[in-house]
C-alpha positions in Angstrom: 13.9 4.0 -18.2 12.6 3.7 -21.4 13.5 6.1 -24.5 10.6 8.8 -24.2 10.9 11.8 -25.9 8.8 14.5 -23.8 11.1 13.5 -20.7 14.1 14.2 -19.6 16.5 11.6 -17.5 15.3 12.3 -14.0 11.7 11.8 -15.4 10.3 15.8 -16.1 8.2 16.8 -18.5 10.0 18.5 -21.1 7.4 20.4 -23.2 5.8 21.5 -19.7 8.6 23.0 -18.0 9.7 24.7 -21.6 6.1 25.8 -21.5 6.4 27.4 -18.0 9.4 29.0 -18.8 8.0 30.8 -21.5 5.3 31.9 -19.2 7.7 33.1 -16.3 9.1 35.1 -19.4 6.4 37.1 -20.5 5.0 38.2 -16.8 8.6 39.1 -16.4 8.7 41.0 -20.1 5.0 42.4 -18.3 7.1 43.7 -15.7 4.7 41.4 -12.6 7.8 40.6 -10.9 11.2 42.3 -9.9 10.6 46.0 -10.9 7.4 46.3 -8.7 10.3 45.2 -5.7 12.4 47.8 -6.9 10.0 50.4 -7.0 9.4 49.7 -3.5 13.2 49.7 -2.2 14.3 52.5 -0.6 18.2 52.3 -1.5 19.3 54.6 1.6 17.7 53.1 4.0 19.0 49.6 2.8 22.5 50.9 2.7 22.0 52.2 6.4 20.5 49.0 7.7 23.6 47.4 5.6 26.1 49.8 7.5 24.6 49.1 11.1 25.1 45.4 10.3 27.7 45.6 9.7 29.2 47.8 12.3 26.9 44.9 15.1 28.8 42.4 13.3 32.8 44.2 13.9 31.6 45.2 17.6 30.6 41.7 18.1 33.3 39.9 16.6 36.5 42.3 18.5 34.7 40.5 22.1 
């Protein structure tokens, strides 16, 4: 391949995926993503489902 600048080895657009990193960025600074999940989780319920795995998993593995 040719020397080119903007791309990297494997061919991709350098400036563009910088570009869309910096954009991930700020709707993550916005809070768009990840917090609005964590409003949503309901930590004792998770840690029950967790616990009933894993007690189906024990049960099923002393067969």
């Amino acid at each position: 391949m040719a020397n080119q600048p903007n791309k990297s080895a494997a061919g991709t657009n350098i400036q563009k995926v910088k570009q869309q990193n910096a954009q991930s960025a700020q709707a993550g600074a916005a809070g768009q993503f990840g917090t609005e999940f964590a409003a949503e989780t309901n930590v004792q319920e998770v840690k029950q489902q967790n616990a009933q795995a894993e007690a189906r998993k024990s049960q099923n593995s002393s067969k």
